[in-house]
N, C-alpha and C positions, 0 to 999 in steps of 0.2 A: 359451767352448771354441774352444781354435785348431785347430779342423776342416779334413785337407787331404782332395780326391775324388781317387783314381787310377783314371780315366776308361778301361776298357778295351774298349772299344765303343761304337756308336753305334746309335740307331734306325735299321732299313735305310730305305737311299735314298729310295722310295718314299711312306715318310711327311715328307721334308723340308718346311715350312713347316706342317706338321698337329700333330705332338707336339715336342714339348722335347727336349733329350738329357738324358744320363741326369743328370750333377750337380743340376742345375733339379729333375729330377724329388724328388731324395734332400735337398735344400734346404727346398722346400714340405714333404715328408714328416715333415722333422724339426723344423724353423721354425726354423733354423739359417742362415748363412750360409757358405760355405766358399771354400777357394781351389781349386780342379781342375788335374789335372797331366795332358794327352794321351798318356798312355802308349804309345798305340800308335803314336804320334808321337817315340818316344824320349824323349821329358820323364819326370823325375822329381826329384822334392826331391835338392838337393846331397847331405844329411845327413839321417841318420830325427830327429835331433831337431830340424829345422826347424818339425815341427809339435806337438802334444802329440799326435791321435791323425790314423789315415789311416782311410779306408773304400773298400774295392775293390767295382768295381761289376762287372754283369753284360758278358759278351761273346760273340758269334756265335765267339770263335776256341775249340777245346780246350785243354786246358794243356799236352797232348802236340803240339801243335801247334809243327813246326818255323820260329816266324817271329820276326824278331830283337828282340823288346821283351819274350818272355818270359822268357827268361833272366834279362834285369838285372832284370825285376821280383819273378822268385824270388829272387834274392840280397838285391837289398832289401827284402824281408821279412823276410827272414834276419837283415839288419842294422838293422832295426827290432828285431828281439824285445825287450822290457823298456824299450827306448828310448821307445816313443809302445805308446799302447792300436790295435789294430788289429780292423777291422770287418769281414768278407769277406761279399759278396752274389753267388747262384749261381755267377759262373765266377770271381769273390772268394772266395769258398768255399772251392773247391777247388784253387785255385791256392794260397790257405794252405797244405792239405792235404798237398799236394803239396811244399811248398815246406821244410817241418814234419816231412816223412817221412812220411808219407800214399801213399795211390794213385789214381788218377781213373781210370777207364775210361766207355767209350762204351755206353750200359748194353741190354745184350739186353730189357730192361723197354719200351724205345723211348720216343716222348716224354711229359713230362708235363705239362701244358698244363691252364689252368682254374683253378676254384677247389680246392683241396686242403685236408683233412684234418690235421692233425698233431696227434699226442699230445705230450704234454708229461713227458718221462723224469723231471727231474729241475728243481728252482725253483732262480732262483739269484736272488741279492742285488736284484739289478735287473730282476726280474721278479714280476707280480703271483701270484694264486692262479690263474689261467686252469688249467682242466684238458686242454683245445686250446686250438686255434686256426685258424680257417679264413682260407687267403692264397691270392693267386694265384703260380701257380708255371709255368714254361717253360721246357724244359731236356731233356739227351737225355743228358749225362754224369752221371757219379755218381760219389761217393767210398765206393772199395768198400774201405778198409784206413785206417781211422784212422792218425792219426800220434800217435808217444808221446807222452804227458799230456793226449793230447784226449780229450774226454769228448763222446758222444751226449746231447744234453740234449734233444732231440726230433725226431721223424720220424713216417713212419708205415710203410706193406710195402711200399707204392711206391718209398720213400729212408727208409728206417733212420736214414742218418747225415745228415737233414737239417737239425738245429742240433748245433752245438760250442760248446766252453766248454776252453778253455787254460787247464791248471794251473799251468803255467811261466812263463805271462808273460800279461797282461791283453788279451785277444785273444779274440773272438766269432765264431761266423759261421752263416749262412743259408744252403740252399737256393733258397729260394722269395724272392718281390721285394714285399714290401712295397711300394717306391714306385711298382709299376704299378695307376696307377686304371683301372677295370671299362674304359673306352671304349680306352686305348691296348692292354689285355691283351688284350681282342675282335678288333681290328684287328691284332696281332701270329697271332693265331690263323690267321684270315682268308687271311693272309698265309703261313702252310703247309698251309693246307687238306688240301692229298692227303698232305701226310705226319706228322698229327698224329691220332691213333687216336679216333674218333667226332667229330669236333671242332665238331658243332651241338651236341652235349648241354658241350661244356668253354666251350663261349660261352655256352651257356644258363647254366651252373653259376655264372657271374661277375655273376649278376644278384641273388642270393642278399646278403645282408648278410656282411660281412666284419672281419676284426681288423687291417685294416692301421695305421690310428690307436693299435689296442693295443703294436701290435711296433714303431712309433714310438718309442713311451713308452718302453717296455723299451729300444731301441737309446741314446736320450738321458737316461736313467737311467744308463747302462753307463758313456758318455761323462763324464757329469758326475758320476761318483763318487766 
């Protein structure tokens, strides 16, 4: 699988020499190797079929966010569609979403943090019988207006629209971050303390066993279909 990462953030400052960035993280998760492009560095593949598929990772920035790497990275999505399989993870997500005719706002819910919940709407091809699935998730935007031929494939009251499934063109995507293991999620936690809503019981909650191994599966099933 010629797997590219478009790298749109990094772990804050704080933990430099303590966790990996995010490709490393999404490497291990999937036992995959890839190529990474620092988007927020202006980098991006020439051409969308450079690679067969991309995966957007999570970002501290919002998609409304007026800063200049998001632009060309909605357009290149744009001109990805049908081109390469595309994978969106939290601000991947919705920057699809977005990008697709969607909407992201800044969600009155506030943040959601910990281990999370999610029902499972609808099965698709590359997805087991699971009726949830418990992941961890961080995040304070949402995608409140699907875009045409996306489909809610699972969420829960918290994020409704927190998996999609592209009718139009071979394209996934996630809320919540699978490739955050229990100790880097805790420590991200930690790290908004006063602004993340009870956040001993969302550190507690990540001690709980979880599906991040499962939503691996399902993501490299997707890939290699």
């Amino acid at each position: 699988m010629d797997l590219a990462i478009l790298e749109t953030g990094r772990p804050p400052a704080i933990f430099q020499g303590r966790f990996e960035r995010y490709p490393a993280m999404f490497e291990r998760l999937l036992g995959l190797k890839a190529v990474s492009y620092d988007v927020e560095a202006g980098a991006l593949p020439a051409r969308p079929g450079d690679h067969e598929a991309y995966l957007v990772t999570g970002s501290a920035a919002g998609v409304y966010d007026t800063l200049p790497w998001i632009g060309p990275l909605g357009d290149f999505l744009r001109s990805a569609k049908g081109e390469a399989k595309l994978v969106g993870i939290c601000f991947g997500h919705q920057i699809m979403a977005e990008a697709f005719g969607g909407r992201v706002e800044k969600s009155a819910r506030g943040w959601g943090a910990g281990l999370q919940r999610y029902e499972i709407a609808a099965r698709e091809p590359w997805m087991d019988d699971a009726e949830a699935i418990d992941i961890p998730v961080s995040h304070q935007d949402q995608i409140v207006a699907l875009p045409p031929h996306a489909r809610a494939i699972g969420g829960n009251a918290f994020s409704p629209f927190g998996m999609l499934a592209y009718d139009d063109q071979p394209a996934i995507s996630m809320q919540f971050h699978p490739e955050f293991e229990p100790a880097f999620a805790k420590a991200l936690i930690e790290s908004r303390f006063d602004r993340v809503s009870d956040p001993d019981a969302a550190i507690a909650s990540l001690d709980a066993p979880d599906d991040r191994k499962r939503v691996a599966g399902w993501i490299r099933r997707f890939l290699e279909s």
